[in-house]
N, C-alpha and C positions, 0 to 999 in steps of 0.2 A: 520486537527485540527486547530482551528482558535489561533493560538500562536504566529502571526507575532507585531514584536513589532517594533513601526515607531515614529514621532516625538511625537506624543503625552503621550507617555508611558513615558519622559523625566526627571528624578526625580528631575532634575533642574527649569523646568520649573515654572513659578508662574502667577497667575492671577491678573490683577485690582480689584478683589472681595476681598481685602485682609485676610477676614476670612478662606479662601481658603488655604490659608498659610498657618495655623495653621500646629503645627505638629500633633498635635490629632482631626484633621477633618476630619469624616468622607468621606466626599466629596469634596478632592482636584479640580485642573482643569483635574489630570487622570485619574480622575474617570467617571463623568458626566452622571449618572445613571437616568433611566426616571421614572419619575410617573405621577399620577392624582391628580390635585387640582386645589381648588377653595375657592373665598374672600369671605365671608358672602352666600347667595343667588345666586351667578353667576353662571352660568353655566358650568360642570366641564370640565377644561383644560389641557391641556399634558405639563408639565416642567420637567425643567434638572435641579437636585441639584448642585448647586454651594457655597461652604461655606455652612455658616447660610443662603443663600437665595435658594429663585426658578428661575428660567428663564424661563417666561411664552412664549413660543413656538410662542402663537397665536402671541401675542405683537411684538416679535420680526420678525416674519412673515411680519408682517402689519409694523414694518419699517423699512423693506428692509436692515437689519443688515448684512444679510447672501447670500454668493453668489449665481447667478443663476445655477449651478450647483449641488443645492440641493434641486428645487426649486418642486421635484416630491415629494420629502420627507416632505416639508415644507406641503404641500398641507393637508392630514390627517392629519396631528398633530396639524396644528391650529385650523382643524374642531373638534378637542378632537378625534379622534380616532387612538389609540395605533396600534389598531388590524392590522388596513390598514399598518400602516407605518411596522408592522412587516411583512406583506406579503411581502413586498417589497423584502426582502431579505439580506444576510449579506455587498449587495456593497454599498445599500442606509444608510446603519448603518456605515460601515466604512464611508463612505462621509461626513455622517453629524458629526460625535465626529471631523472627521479632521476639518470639517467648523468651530463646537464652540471653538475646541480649540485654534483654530489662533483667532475670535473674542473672547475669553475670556482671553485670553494672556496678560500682561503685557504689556504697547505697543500700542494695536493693534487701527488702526483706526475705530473701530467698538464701542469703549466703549461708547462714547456720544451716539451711536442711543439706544446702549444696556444697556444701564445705566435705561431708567424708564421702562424697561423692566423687574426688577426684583421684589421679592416679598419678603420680609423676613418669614423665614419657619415659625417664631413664630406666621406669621397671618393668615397663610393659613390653611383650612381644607383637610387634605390629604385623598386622599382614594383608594382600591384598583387598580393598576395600571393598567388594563384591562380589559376587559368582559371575562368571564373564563369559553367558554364553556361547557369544559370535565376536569375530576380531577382522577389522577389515583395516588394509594400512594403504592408507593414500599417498599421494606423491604431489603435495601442494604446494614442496617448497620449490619455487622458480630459481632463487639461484643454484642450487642444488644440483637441480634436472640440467640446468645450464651448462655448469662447471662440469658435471660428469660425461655430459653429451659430447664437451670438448674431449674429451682425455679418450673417448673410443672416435666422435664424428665432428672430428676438427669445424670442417666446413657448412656442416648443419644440426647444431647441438640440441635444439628440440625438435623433436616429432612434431608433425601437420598438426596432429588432434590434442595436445598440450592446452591451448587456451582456449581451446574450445569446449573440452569437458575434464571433469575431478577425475583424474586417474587413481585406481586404486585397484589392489586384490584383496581377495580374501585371504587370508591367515588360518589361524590355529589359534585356542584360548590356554589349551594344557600345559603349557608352558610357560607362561607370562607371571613372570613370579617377583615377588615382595622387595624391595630395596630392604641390600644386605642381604639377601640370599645369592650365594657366591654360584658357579655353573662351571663344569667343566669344558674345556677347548672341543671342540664337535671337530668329527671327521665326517668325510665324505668323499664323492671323485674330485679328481682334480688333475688336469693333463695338462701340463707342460708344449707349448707352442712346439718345440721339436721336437715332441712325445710320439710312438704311432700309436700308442695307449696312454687311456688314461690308469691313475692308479688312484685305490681306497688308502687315506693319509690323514692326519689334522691337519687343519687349516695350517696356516703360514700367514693369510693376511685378514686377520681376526680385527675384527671395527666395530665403531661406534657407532650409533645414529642418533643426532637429538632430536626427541621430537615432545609435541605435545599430546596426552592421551586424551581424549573426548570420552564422554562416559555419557550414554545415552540411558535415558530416566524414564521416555515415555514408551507407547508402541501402538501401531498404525496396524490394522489389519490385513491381509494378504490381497496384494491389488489396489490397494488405498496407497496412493500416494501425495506424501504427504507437503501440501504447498512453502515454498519459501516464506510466506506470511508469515506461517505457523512452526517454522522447522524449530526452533529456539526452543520450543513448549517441548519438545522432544529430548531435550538436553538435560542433565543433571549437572555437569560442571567438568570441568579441565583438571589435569593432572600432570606428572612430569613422565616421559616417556623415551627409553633406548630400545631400539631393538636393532640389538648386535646382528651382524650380519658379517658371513664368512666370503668374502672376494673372490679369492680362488674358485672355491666350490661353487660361486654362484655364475658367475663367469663360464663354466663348462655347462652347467645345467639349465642355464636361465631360457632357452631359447628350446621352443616354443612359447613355450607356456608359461615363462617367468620363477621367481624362486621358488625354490619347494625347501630341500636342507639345508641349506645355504642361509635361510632365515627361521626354521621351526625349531631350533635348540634351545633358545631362551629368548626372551624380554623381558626390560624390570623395570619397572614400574613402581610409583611415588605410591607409598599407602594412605594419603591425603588425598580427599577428592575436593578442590575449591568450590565453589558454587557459583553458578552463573551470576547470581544476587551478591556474592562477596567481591565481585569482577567489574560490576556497573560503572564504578568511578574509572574504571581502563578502556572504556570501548573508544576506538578511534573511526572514523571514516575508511571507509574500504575502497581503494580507487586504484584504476589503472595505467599505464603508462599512456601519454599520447600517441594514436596510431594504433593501440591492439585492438581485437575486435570485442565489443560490448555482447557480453553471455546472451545465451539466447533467453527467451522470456520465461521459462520458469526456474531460471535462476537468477533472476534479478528482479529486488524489491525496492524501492525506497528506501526504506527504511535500516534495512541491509547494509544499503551501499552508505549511510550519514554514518552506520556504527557499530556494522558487522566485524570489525577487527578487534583483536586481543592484545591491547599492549604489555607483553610480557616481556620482560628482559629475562635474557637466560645466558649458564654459560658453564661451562664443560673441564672439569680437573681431573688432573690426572696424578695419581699417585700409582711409582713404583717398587717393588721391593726392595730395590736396592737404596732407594729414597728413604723408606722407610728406616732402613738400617742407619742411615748417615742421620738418622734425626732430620731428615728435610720432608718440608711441610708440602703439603699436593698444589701443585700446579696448576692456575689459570689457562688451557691452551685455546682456548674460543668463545666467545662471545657474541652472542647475536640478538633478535628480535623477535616474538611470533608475530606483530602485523607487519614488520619489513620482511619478511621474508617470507609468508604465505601469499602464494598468486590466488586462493579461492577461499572464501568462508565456513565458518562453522555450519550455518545456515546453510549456506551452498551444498557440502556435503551432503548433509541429512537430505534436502530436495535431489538431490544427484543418485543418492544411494534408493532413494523409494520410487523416484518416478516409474521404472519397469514393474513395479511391486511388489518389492521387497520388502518382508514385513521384518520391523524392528521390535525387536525387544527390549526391555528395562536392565540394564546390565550388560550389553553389546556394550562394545571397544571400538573406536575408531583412533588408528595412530595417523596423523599430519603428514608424515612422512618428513625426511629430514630439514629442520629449517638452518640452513645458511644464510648469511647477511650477504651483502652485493662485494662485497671485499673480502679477500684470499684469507686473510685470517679471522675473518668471521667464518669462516666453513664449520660445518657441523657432521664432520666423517672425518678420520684420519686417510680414507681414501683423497676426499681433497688439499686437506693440509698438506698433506707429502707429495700430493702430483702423481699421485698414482702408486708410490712406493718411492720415489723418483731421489724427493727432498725430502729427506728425513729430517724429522723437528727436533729442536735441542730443547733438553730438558737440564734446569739442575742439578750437579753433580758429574755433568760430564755424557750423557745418558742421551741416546739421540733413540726415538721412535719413528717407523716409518708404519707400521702395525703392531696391534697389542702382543704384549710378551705374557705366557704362564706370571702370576705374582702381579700383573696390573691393576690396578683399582681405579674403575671411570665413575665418576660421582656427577648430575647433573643439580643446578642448583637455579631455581627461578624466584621470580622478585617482578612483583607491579608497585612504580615509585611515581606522586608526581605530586608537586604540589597541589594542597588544600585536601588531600586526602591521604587517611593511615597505607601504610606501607602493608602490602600482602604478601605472602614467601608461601610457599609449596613444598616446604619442607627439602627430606634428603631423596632422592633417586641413586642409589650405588649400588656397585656388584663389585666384583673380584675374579678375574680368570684363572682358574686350578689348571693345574696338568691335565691333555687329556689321558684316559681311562684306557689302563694297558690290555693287552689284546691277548 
């Protein structure tokens, strides 16, 4: 498990970026999370969040800031490609956060070359942090699967096969697009219980899902699958993740074979990738309730089980038009956990997903699938909030949602806090629902 924690996890430590400081910055100096950006028209580039800025990779490549030592890792990232430098593996990652953190340090003889090397975030265009070959969305969260199982099977809310393997499908990458990039309401079928047809419509009960995205780093060859020992080496780092999902529409279609349009219209995604090494100070014990049944043997490791969880706090605003216009500020509507609320691991996944052998790529996508906390308003759907559509939720101004409205803006927002160690944030995950697209 990658949980080794070395100078740079230091909660002491501070950087020459003085915004970095801040106690409510997302992105301290122990943090130093990667994404994609670019000034107006440029070409897009690989930086590390620093404070309010970016640290353009290329730039500081090209002035020889950072020691020869990392100078394999330098190489891809100044050509803008994430993908390479994640092949690389977890020692070229370790390497390089040790490089920036000595040059980003307080101190450090590097500031002058690193100084016009940064960008302030407020100028830069961010965008998805990688090319995302493959997308597979699991269904980890147990209260989730819980709560929803009531709302269709009162009497038996999870399926036989739920704890005993990581449920998941495969997805779509095409779509998966950048916080702040807005998407239009999707249509699709959708038939009405007294319908004898269904009819082509928009949605009507247009949702949320929080989730977190896994960004896998390494890749296992076809038939190679890959041990839970080892599953972590495979990982590049965590991210913030929604993937809207239309109710109605999925509701008529889901059965056989699960969603198809109902979820391929958008996902948006945080353009900060954390890193599993910026995370170490959060792992918690992974454990189950008394009485479920213990995974089968290659998805349980030791080491796994002391400290395969993510403790991430997370939580879910809602801004609407009409909000907007009253000068009212966006709405808290959820809050929840990623290790209270995943029933399986990081690790777990990766093992679950390779054992048939399936070969993984550097740039595949895994979303968690919704995490909900054990309590009604930790839910992370407005399918649960409302009961189904049932109890619509009051919003300031008067404003009650049972599903998203054209003009909503969901924003998710995460945070690992705990004593003796700096505070890590994930930046913004938001979008906007437009009208849908006239006929």
């Amino acid at each position: 498990m990658s949980a080794t924690l070395d100078a740079t996890h230091d909660p002491a430590l501070r950087s020459w970026v003085t915004s970095a400081n801040a106690a409510d910055s997302d992105f301290p100096i122990q943090n130093l999370p990667f994404g994609r950006m670019r000034v107006g028209d440029q070409p897009w580039r690989i930086g590390v969040a620093i404070g309010d800025q970016v640290l353009d990779l290329r730039l500081a490549a090209e002035a020889g800031a950072l020691p020869a030592v990392v100078s394999e890792g330098l190489v891809p990232l100044a050509a803008g490609d994430l993908n390479a430098f994640m092949a690389l593996g977890p020692s070229a990652r370790v390497a390089l956060r040790r490089a920036l953190s000595a040059a980003l340090a307080e101190g450090s003889a590097a500031q002058a070359r690193l100084l016009p090397c940064l960008v302030p975030q407020a100028d830069v265009q961010l965008g998805v942090a990688c090319d995302i070959g493959d997308y597979t969305d699991f269904y980890v969260g147990i209260h989730h699967a819980t709560a929803v199982g009531k709302l269709f099977r009162p009497d038996n809310p999870l399926l036989p096969n739920y704890k005993w393997v990581p449920i998941g499908y495969h997805g779509r990458s095409s779509t998966i697009l950048a916080s702040g990039q807005d998407f239009v309401r999707p249509r699709g079928q959708v038939k009405a219980a007294d319908a004898e047809a269904p009819e082509l419509c928009p949605t009507t009960r247009l949702d949320f899902e929080l989730e977190m995205g896994i960004v896998i780093g390494g890749a296992n060859a076809l038939g190679e699958a890959v041990p839970i020992e080892r599953a972590e080496e495979q990982v590049f780092g965590l991210t913030l993740f929604n993937d809207w999902s239309a109710r109605d529409v999925q509701a008529w279609e889901y059965q056989p074979l699960g969603p198809f349009l109902s979820k391929n219209f958008a996902s948006t995604i945080s353009p900060w990738v954390v890193t599993l090494e910026a995370l170490a100070p959060f792992r918690r014990a992974f454990t189950r309730p008394a009485g479920d049944p213990q995974p089968l043997p290659y998805l349980h490791c030791e080491a796994d089980a002391a400290a395969g969880a993510f403790d991430v706090q997370l939580e879910v605003w809602l801004s609407t038009a009409r909000m907007r216009e009253q000068g009212l500020g966006a709405h808290c509507i959820s809050r929840s956990n990623f290790a209270d609320a995943a029933y399986w691991t990081v690790a777990q996944m990766v093992a679950h997903h390779t054992i048939g052998g399936c070969a993984l790529r550097p740039g595949d996508l895994f979303g968690s699938g919704t995490l909900s906390g054990p309590r009604p308003e930790q839910a992370g759907s407005l399918l649960e909030l409302s009961q189904g559509g049932k109890q619509p939720i009051q919003l300031p101004g008067g404003e009650q949602r049972r599903f998203l409205e054209d003009g909503d803006e969901v924003s998710f927002r995460g945070v690992c806090e705990r004593a003796g160690a700096a505070r890590i944030g994930f930046g913004a995950c938001s979008a906007r629902v437009l009208p849908a697209a006239s006929r």
